[in-house]
C-alpha positions in Angstrom: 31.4 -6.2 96.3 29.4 -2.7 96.7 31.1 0.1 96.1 30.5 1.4 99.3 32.2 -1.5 100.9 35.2 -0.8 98.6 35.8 2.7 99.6 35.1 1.5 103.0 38.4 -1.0 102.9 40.1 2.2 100.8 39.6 4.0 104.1 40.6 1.4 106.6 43.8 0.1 104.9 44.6 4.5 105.1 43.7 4.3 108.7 46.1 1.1 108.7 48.6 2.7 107.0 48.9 5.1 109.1 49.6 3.0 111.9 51.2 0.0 110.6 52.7 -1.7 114.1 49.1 -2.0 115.3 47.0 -5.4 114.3 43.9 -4.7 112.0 41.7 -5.1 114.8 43.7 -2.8 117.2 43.3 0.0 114.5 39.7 -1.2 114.3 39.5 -0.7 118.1 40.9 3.1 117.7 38.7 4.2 115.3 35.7 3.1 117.6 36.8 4.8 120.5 37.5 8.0 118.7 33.5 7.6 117.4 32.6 7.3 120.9 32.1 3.6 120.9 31.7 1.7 123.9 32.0 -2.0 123.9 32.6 -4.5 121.6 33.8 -3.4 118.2 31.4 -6.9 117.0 28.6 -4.2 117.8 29.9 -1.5 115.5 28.2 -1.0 112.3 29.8 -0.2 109.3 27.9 3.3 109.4 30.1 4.2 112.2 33.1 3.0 110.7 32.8 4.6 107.7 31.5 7.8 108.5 34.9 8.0 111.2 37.2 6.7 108.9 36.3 9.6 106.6 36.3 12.2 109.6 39.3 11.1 110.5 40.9 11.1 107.0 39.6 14.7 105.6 41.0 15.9 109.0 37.8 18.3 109.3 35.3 18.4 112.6 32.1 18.7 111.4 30.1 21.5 113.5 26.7 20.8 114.6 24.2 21.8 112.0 22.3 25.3 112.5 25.2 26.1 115.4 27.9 27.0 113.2 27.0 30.9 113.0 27.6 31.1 116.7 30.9 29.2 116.4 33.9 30.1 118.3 37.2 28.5 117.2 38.6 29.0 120.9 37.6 29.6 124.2 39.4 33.2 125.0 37.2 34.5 122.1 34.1 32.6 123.6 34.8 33.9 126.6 35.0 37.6 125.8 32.3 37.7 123.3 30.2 36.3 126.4 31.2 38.9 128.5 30.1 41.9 125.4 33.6 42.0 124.1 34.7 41.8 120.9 38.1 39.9 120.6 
């Protein structure tokens, strides 16, 4: 077995952990639907998988690359530095 595929089970069995009461693929299903995914989870590619399972686990949102020096962590701030105030 690849280590990435080991660190990839790591990852689910934390995800499964957290949620033991659920079936391995209803945990499955959770962590595609917090990626986005629509449809089956048969369609999902271990890419996916992994790269939510770690989002989800480091408990970080990633900001959109070259957008983060105009990041606002809320919306009142947003909102006045739109209108020329500082908040």
């Amino acid at each position: 077995m690849t280590e990435s595929k080991k660190e990839l089970l790591e990852l689910l069995l934390k995800a499964w952990e957290k949620e033991p009461e659920l079936d391995l693929m209803r945990v499955v299903e959770h962590v595609a639907a917090s990626a986005g995914h629509l449809g089956s989870v048969s369609n999902l590619s271990d890419d996916v998988l992994f790269y939510q399972l770690d989002k989800n686990m480091s408990g970080c949102q990633p900001r959109l690359g070259g957008v983060h020096t105009e990041y606002v962590p809320d919306f009142r701030s947003a909102l006045m530095e739109a209108r020329g105030c500082k908040a």
